[in-house]
N, CA, C and O atoms as CSV, one atom per row, in Angstrom:
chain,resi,resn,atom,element,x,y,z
A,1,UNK,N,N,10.285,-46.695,1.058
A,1,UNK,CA,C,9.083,-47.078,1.768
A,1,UNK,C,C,9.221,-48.482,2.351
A,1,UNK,O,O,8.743,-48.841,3.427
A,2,UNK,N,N,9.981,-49.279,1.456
A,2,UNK,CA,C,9.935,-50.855,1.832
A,2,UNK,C,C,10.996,-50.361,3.377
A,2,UNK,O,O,10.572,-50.443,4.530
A,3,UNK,N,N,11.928,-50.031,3.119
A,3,UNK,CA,C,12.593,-49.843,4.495
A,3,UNK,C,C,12.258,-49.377,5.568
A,3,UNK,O,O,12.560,-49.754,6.701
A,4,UNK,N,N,11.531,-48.422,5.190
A,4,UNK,CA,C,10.678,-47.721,6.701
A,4,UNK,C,C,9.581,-48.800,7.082
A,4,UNK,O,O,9.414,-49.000,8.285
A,5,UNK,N,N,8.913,-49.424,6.285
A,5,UNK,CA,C,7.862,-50.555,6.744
A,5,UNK,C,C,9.056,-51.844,7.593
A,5,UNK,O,O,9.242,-52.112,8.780
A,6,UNK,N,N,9.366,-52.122,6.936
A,6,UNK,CA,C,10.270,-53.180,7.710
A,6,UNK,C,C,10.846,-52.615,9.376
A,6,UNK,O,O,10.892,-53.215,10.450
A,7,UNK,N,N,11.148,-51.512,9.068
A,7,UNK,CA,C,12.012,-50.773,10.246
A,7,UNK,C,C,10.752,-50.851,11.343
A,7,UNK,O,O,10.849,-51.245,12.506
A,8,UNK,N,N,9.326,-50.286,10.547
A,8,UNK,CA,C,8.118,-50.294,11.981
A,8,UNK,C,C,8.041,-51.442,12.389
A,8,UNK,O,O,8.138,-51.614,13.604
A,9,UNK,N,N,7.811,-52.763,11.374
A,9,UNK,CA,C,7.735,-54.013,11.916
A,9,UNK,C,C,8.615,-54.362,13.077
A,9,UNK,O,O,8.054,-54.636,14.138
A,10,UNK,N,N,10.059,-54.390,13.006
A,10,UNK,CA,C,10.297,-54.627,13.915
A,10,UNK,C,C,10.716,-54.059,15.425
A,10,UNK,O,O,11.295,-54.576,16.380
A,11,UNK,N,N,10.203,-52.882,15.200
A,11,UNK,CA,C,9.880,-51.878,16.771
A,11,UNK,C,C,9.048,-52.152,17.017
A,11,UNK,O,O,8.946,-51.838,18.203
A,12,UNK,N,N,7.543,-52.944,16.476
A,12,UNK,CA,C,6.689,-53.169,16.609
A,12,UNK,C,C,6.434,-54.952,17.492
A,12,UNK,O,O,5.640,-55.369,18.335
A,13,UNK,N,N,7.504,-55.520,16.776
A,13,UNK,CA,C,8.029,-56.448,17.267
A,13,UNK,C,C,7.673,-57.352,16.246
A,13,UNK,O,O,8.338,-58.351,16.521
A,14,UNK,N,N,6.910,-57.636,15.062
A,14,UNK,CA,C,6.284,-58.370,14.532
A,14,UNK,C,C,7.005,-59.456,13.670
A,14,UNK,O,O,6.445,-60.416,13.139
A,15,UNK,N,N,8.475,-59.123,13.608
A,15,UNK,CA,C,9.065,-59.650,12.772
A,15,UNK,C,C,10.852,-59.998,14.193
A,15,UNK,O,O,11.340,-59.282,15.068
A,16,UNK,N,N,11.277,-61.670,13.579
A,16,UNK,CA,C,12.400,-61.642,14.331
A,16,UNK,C,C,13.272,-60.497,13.877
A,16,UNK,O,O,13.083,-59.868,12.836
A,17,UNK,N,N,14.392,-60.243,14.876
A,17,UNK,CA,C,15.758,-59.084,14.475
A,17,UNK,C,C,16.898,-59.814,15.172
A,17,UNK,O,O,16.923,-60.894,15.764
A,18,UNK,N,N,17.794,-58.938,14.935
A,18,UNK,CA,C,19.238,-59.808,15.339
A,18,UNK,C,C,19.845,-58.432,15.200
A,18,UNK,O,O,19.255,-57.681,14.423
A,19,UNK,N,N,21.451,-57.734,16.117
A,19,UNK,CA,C,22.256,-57.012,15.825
A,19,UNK,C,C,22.780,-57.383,17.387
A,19,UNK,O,O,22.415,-58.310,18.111
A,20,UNK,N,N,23.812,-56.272,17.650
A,20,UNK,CA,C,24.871,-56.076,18.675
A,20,UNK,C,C,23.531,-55.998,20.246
A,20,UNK,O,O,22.316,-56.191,20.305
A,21,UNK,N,N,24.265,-55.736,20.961
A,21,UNK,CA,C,23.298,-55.377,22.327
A,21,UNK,C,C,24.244,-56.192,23.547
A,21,UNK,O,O,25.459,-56.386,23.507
A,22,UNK,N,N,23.211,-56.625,24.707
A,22,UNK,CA,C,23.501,-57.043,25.704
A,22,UNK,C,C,22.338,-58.241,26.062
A,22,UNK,O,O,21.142,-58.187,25.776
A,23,UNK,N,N,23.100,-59.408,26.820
A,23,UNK,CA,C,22.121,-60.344,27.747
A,23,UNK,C,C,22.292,-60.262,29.017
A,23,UNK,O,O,23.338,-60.659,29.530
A,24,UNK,N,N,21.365,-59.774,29.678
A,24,UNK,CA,C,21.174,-59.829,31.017
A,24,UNK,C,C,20.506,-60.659,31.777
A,24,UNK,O,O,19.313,-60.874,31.563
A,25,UNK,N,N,21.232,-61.291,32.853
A,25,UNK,CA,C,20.529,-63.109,33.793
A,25,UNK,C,C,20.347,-62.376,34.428
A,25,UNK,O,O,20.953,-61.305,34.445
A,26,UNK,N,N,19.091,-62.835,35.464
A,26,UNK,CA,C,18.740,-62.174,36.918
A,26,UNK,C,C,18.289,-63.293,37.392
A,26,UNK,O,O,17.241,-63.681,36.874
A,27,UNK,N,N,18.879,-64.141,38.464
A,27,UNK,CA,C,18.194,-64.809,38.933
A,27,UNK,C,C,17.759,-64.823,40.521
A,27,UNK,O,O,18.573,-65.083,41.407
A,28,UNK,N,N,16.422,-64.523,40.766
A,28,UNK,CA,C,15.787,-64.210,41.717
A,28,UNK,C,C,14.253,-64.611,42.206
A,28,UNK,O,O,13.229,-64.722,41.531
A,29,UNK,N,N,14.421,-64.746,43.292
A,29,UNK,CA,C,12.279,-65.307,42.840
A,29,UNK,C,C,11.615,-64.510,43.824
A,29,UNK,O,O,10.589,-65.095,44.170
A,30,UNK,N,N,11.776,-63.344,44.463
A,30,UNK,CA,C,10.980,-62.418,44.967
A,30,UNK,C,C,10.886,-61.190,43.812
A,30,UNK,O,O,9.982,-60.360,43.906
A,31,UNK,N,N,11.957,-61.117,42.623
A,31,UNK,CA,C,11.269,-59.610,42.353
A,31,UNK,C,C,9.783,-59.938,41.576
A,31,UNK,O,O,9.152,-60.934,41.223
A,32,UNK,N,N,9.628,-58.400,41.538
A,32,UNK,CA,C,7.797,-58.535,41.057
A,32,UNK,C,C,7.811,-57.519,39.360
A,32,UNK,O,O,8.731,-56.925,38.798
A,33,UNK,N,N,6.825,-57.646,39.109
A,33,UNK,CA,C,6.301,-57.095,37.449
A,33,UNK,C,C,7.163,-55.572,37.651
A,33,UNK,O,O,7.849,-54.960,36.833
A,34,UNK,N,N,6.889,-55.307,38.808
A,34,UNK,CA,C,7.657,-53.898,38.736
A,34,UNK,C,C,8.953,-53.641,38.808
A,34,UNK,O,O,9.322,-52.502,38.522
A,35,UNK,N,N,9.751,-54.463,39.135
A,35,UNK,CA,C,11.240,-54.872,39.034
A,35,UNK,C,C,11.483,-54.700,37.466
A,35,UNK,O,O,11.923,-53.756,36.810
A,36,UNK,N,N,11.123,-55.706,37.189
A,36,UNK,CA,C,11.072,-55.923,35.499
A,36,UNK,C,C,11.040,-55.063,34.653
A,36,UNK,O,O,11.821,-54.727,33.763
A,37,UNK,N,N,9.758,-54.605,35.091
A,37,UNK,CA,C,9.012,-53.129,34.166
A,37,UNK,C,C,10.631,-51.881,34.385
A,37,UNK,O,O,11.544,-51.524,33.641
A,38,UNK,N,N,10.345,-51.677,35.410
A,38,UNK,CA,C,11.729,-50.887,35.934
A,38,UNK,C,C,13.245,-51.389,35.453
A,38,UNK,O,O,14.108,-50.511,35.487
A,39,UNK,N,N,13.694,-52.848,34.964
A,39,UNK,CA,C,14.806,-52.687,33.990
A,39,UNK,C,C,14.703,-53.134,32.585
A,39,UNK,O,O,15.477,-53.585,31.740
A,40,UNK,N,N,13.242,-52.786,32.675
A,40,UNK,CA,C,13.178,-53.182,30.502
A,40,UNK,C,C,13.493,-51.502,30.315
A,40,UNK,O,O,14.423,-51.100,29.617
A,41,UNK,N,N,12.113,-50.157,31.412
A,41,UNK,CA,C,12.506,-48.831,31.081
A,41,UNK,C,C,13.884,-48.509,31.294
A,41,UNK,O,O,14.106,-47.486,30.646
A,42,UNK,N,N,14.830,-48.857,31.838
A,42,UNK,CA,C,15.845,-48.354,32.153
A,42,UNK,C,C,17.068,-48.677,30.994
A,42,UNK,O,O,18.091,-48.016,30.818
A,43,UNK,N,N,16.642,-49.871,30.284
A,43,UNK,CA,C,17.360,-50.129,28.903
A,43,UNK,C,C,17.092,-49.759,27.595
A,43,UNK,O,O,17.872,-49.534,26.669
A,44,UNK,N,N,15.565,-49.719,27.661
A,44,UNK,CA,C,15.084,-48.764,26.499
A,44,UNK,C,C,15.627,-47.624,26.939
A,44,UNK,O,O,16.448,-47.551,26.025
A,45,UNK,N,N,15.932,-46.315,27.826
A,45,UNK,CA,C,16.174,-45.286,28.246
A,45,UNK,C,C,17.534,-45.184,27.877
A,45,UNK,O,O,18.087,-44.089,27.766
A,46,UNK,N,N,18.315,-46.658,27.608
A,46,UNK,CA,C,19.626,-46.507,27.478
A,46,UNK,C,C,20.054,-46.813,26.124
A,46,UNK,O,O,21.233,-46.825,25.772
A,47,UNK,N,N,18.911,-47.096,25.267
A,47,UNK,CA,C,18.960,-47.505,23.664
A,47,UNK,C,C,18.176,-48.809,23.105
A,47,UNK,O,O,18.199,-49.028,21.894
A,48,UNK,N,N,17.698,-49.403,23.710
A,48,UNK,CA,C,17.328,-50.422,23.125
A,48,UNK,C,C,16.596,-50.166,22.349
A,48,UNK,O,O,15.773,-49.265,22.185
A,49,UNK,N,N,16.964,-51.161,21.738
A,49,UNK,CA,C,15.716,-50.948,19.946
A,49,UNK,C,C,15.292,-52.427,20.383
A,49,UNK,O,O,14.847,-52.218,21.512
A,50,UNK,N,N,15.202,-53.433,20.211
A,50,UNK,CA,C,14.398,-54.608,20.637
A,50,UNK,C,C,14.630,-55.282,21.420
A,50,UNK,O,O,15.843,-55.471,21.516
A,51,UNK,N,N,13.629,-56.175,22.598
A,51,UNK,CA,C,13.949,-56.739,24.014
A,51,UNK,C,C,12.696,-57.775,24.231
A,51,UNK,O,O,11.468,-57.768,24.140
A,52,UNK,N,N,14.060,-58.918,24.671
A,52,UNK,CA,C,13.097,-60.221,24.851
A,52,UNK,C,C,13.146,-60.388,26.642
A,52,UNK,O,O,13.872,-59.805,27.447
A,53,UNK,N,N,12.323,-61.180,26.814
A,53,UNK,CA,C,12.352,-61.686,28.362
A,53,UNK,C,C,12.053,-63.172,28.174
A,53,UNK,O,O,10.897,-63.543,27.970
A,54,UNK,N,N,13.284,-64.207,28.252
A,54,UNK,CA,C,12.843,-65.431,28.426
A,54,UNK,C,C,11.764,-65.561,27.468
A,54,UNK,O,O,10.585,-65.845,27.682
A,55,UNK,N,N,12.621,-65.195,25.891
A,55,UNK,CA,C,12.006,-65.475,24.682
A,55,UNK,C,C,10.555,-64.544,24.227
A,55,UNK,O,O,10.097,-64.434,23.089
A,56,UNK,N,N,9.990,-63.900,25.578
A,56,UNK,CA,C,9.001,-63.312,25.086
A,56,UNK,C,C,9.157,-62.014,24.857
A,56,UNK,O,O,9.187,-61.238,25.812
A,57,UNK,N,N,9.290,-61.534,23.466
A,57,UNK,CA,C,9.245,-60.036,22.909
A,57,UNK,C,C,8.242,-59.273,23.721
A,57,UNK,O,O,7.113,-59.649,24.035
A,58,UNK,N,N,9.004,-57.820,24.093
A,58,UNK,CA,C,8.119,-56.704,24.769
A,58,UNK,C,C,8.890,-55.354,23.697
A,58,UNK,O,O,9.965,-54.903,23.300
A,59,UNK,N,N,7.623,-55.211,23.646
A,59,UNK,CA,C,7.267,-53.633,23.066
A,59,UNK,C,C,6.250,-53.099,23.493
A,59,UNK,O,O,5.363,-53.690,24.108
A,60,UNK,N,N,6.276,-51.267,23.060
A,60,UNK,CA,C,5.232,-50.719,23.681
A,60,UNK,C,C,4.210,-51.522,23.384
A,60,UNK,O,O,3.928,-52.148,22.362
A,61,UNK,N,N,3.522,-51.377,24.777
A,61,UNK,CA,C,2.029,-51.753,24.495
A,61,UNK,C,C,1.623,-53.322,24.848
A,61,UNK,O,O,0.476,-53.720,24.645
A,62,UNK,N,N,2.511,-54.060,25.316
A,62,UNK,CA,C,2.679,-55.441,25.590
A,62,UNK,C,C,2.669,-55.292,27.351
A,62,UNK,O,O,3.299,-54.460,28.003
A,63,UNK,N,N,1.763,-56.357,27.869
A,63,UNK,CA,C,1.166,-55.805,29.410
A,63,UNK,C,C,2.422,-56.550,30.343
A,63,UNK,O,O,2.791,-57.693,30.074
A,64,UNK,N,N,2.860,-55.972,31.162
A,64,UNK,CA,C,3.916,-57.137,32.458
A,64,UNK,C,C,2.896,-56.969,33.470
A,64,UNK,O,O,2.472,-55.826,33.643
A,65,UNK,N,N,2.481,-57.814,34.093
A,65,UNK,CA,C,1.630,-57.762,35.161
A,65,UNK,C,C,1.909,-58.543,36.147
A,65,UNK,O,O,2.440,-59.593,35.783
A,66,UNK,N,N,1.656,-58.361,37.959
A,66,UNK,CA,C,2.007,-59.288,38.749
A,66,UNK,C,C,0.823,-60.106,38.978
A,66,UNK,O,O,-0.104,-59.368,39.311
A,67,UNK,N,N,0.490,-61.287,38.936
A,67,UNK,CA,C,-0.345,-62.113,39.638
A,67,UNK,C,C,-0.165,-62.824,40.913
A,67,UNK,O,O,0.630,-62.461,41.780
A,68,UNK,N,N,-1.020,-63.963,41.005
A,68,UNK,CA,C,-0.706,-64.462,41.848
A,68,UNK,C,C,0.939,-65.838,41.134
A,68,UNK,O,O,2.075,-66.035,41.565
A,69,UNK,N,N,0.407,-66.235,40.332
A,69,UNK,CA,C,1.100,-67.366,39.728
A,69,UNK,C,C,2.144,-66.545,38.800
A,69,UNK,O,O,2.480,-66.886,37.665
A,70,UNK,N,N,2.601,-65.377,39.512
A,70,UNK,CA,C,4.312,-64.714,38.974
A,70,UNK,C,C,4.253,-63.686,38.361
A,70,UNK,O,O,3.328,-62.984,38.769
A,71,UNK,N,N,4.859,-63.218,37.490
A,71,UNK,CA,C,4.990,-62.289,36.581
A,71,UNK,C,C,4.621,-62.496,35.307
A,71,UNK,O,O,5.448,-63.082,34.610
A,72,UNK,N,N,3.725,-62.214,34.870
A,72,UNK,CA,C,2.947,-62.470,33.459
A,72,UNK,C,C,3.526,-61.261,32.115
A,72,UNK,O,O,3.524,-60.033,32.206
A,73,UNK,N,N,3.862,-61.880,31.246
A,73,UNK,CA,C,4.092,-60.827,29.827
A,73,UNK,C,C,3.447,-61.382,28.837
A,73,UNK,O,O,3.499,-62.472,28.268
A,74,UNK,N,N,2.653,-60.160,28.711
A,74,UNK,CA,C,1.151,-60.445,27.246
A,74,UNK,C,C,1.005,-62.344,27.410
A,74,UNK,O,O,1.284,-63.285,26.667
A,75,UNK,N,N,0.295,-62.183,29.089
A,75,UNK,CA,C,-0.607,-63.381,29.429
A,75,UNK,C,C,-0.058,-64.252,29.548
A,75,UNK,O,O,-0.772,-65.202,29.868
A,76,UNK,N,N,1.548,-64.601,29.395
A,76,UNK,CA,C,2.364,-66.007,29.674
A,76,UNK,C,C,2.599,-65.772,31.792
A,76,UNK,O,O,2.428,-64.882,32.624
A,77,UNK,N,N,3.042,-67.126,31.756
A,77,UNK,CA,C,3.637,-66.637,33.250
A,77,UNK,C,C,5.184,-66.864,32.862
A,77,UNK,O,O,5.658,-67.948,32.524
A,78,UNK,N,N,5.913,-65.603,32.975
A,78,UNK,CA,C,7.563,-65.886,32.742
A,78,UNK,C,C,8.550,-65.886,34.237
A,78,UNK,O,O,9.229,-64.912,34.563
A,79,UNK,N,N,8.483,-66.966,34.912
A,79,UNK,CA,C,9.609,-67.851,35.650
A,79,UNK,C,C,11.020,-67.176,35.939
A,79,UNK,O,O,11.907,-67.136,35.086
A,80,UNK,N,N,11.165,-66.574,37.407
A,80,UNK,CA,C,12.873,-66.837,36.759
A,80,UNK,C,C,13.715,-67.791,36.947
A,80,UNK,O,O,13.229,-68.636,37.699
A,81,UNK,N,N,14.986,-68.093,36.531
A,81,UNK,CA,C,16.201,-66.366,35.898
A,81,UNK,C,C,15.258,-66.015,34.754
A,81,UNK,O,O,14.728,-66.782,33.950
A,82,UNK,N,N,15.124,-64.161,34.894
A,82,UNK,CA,C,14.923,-63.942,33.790
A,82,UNK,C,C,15.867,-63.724,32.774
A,82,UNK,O,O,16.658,-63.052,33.436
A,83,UNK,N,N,16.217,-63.772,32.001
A,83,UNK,CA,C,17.043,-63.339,30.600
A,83,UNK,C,C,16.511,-62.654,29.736
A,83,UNK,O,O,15.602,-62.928,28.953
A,84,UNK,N,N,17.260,-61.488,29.928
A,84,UNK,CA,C,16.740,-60.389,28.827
A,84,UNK,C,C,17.723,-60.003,28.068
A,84,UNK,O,O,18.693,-59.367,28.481
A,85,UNK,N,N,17.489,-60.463,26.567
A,85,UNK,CA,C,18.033,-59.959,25.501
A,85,UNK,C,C,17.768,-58.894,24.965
A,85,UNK,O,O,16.544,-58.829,24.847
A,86,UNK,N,N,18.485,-57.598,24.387
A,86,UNK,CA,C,18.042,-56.124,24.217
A,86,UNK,C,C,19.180,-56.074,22.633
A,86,UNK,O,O,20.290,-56.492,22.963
A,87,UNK,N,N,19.156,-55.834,21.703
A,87,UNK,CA,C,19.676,-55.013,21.050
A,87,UNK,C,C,20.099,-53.681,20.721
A,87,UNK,O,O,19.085,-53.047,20.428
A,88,UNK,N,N,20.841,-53.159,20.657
A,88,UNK,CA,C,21.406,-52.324,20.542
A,88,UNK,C,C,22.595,-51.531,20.326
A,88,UNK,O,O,23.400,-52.075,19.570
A,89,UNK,N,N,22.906,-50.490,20.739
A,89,UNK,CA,C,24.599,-49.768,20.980
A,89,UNK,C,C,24.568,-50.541,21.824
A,89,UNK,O,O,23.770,-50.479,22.759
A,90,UNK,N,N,25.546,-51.556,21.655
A,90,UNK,CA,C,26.296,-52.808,22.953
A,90,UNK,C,C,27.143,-52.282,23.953
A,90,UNK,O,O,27.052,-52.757,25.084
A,91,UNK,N,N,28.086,-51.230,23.685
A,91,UNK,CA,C,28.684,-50.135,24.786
A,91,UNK,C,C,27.663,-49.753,25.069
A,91,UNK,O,O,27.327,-50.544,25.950
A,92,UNK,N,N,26.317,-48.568,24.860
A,92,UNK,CA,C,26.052,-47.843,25.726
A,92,UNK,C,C,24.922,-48.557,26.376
A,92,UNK,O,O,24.229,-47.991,27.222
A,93,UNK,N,N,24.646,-50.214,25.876
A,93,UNK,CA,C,23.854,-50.726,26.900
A,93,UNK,C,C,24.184,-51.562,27.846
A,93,UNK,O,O,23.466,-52.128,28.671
A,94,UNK,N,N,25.918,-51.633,27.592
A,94,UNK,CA,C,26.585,-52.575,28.470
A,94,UNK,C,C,26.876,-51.559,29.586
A,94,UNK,O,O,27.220,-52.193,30.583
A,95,UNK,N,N,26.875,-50.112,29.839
A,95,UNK,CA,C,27.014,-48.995,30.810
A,95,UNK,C,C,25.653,-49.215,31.903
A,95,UNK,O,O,25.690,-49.280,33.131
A,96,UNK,N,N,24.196,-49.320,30.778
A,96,UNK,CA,C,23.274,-49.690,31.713
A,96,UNK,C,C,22.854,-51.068,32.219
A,96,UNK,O,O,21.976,-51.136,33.079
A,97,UNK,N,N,23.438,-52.187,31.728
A,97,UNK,CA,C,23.117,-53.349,32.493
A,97,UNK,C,C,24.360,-53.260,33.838
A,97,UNK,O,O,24.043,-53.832,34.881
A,98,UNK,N,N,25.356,-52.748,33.800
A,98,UNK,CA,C,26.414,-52.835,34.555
A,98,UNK,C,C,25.728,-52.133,35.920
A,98,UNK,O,O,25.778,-52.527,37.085
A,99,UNK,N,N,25.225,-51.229,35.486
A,99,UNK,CA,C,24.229,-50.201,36.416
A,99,UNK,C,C,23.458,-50.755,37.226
A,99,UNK,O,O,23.430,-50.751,38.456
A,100,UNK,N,N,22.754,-51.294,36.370
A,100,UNK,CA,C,21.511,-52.785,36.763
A,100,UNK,C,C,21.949,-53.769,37.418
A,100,UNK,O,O,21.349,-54.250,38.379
A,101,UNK,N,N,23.095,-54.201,36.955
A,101,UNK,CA,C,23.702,-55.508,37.785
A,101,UNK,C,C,24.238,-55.248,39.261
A,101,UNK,O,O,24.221,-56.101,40.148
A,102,UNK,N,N,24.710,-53.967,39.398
A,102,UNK,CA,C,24.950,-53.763,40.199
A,102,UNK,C,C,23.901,-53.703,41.328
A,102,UNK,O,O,23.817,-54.487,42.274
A,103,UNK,N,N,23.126,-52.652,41.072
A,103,UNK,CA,C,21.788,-52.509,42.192
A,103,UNK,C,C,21.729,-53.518,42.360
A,103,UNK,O,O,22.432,-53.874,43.306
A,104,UNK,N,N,20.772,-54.878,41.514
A,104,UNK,CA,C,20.141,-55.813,41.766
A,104,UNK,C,C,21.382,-56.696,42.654
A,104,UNK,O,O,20.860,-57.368,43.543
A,105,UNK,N,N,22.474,-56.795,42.615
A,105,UNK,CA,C,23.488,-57.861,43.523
A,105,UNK,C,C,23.256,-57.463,44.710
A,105,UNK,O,O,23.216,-58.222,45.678
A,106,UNK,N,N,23.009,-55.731,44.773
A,106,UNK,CA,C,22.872,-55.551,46.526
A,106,UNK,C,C,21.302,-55.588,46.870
A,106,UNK,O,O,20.883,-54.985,47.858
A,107,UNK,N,N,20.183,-56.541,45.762
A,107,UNK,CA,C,19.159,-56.702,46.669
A,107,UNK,C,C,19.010,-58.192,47.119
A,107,UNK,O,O,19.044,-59.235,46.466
A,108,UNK,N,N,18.844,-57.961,48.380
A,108,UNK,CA,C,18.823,-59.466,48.884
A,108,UNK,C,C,17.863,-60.275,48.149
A,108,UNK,O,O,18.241,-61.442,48.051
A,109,UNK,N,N,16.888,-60.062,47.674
A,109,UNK,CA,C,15.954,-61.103,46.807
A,109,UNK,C,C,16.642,-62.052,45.712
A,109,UNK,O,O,16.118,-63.141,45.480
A,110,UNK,N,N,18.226,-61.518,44.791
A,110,UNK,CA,C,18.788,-61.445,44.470
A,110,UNK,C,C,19.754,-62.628,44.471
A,110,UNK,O,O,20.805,-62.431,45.081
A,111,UNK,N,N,19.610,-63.663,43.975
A,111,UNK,CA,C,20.782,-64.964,43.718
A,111,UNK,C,C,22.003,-64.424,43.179
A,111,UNK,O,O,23.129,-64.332,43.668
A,112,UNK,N,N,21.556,-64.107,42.127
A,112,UNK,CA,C,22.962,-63.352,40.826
A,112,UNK,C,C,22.172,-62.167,39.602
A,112,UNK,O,O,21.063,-62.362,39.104
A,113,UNK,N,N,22.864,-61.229,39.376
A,113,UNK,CA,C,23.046,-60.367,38.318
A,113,UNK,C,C,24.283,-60.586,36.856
A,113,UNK,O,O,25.500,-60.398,36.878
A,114,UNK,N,N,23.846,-60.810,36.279
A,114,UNK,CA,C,25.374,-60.833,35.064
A,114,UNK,C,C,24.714,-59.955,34.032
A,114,UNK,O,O,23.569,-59.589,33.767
A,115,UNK,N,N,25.931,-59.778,33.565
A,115,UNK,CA,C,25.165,-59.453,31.883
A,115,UNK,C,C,26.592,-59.675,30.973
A,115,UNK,O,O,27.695,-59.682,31.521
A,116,UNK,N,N,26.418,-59.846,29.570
A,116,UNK,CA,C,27.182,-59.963,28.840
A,116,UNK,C,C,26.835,-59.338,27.800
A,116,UNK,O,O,25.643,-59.132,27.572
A,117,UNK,N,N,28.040,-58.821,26.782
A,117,UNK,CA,C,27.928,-58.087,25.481
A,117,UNK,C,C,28.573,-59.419,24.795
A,117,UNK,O,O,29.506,-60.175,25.065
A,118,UNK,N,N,27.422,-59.297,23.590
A,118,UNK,CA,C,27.626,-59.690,22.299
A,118,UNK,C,C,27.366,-59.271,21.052
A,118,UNK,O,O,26.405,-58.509,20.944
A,119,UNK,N,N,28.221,-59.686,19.646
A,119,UNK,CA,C,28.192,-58.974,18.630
A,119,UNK,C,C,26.508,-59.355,17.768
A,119,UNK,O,O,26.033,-58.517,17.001
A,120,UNK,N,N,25.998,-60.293,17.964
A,120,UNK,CA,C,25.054,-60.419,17.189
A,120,UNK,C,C,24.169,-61.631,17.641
A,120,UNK,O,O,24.357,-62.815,17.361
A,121,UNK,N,N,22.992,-60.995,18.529
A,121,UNK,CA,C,22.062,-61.520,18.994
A,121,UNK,C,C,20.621,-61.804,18.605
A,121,UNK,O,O,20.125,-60.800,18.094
A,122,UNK,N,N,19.784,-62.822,18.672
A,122,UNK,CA,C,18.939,-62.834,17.488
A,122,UNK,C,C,17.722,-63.122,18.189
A,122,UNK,O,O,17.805,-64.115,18.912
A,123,UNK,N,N,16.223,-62.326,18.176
A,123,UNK,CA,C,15.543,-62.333,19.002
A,123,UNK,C,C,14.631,-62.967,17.919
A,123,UNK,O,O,14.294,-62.413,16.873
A,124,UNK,N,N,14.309,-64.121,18.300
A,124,UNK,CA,C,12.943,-64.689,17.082
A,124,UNK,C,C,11.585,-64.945,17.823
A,124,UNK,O,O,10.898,-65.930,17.554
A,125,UNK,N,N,11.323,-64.265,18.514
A,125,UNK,CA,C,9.817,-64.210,19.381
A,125,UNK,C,C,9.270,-62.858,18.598
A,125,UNK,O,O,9.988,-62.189,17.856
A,126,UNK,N,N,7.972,-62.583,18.864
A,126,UNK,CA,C,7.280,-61.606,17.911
A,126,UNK,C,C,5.785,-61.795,18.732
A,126,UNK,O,O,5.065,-62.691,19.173
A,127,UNK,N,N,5.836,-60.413,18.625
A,127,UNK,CA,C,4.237,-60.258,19.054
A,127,UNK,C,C,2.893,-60.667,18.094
A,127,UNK,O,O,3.009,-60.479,16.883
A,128,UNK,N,N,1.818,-61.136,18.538
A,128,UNK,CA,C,0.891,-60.685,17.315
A,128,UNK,C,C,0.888,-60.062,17.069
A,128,UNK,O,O,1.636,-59.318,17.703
A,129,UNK,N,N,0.128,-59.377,15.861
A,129,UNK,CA,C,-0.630,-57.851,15.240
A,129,UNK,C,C,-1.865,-57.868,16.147
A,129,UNK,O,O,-2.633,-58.808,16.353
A,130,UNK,N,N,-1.892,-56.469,16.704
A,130,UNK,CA,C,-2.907,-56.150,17.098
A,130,UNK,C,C,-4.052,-54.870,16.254
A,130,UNK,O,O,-3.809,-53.772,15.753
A,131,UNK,N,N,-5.251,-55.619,16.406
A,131,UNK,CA,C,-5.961,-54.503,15.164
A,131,UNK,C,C,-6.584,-53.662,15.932
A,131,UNK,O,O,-7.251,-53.811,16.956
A,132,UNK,N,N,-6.220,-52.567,15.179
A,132,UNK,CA,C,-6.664,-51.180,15.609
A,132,UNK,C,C,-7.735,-50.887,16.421
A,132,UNK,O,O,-8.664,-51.216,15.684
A,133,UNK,N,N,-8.096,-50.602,17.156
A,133,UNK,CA,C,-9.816,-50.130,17.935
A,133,UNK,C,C,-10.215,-49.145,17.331
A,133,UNK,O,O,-11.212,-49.172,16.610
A,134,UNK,N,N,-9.458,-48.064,17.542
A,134,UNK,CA,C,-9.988,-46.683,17.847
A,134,UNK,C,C,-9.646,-45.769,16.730
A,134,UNK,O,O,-10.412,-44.843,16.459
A,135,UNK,N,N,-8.654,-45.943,16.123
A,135,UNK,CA,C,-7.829,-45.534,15.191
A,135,UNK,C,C,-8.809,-45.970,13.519
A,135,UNK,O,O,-8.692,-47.151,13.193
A,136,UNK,N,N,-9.527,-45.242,12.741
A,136,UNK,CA,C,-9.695,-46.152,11.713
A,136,UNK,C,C,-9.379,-45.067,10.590
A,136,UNK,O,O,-9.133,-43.906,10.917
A,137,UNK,N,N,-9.388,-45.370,9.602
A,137,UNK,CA,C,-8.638,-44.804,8.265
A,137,UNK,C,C,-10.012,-43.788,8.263
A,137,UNK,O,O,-11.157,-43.952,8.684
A,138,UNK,N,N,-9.337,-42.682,7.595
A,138,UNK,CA,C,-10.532,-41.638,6.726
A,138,UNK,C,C,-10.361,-41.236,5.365
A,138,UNK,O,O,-11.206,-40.524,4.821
């Protein structure tokens, strides 16, 4: 039980994690929330178990939104280069940032794409707890 609680915490994001994965730079200042949104899904799709953006943890349920004053995640404004740290199978997420890097070099908005694999990356940002609305015990 203690392991499965720990394990939700940090899909949940609530707690720092650290293992294998990929860092991906993008540095660009036209893309928008939907850029973003479009390569956090495309790395979760490719394994990620946890993912930062310029330190700020996203998990389900955490808002990316465009404003006027940039790209906002759960209410910050996050600036680029973005840097997104992802944990995971480091091969099969180094297949999808390579993917990623690629597109994004041929969009002109586009300064630079990189990404790099490393053995042990350590994400210490964490969401609050959010309390339940709708959901209550019976």
């Amino acid at each position: 039980m203690n392991d499965e609680a720990n394990r939700l915490r940090a899909i949940e994001g609530l707690v720092p994690v650290h293992g294998p994965g990929v860092v991906i730079v993008v540095d660009a200042t036209g893309l928008t929330a939907l850029d973003l949104q479009d390569a956090l899904n495309n790395l979760a799709a490719g394994g990620a178990e946890a993912t930062s953006v310029n330190d700020h943890r996203v998990v389900t349920g955490v808002s990316i939104e465009q404003t006027s004053a940039g790209v906002v995640i759960d209410g910050s404004v996050v600036p680029p280069p973005w840097t997104i740290a992802t944990i995971g199978d480091a091969n099969r997420l180094a297949e999808v940032a390579n993917l990623m890097t690629q597109a994004l070099t041929a969009d002109r908005r586009v300064r630079e794409a990189t990404y790099r694999m490393e053995s042990d990356i350590v994400i210490r940002s964490v969401v609050s707890g959010r309390p339940f609305v709708y959901a209550v015990a019976s």
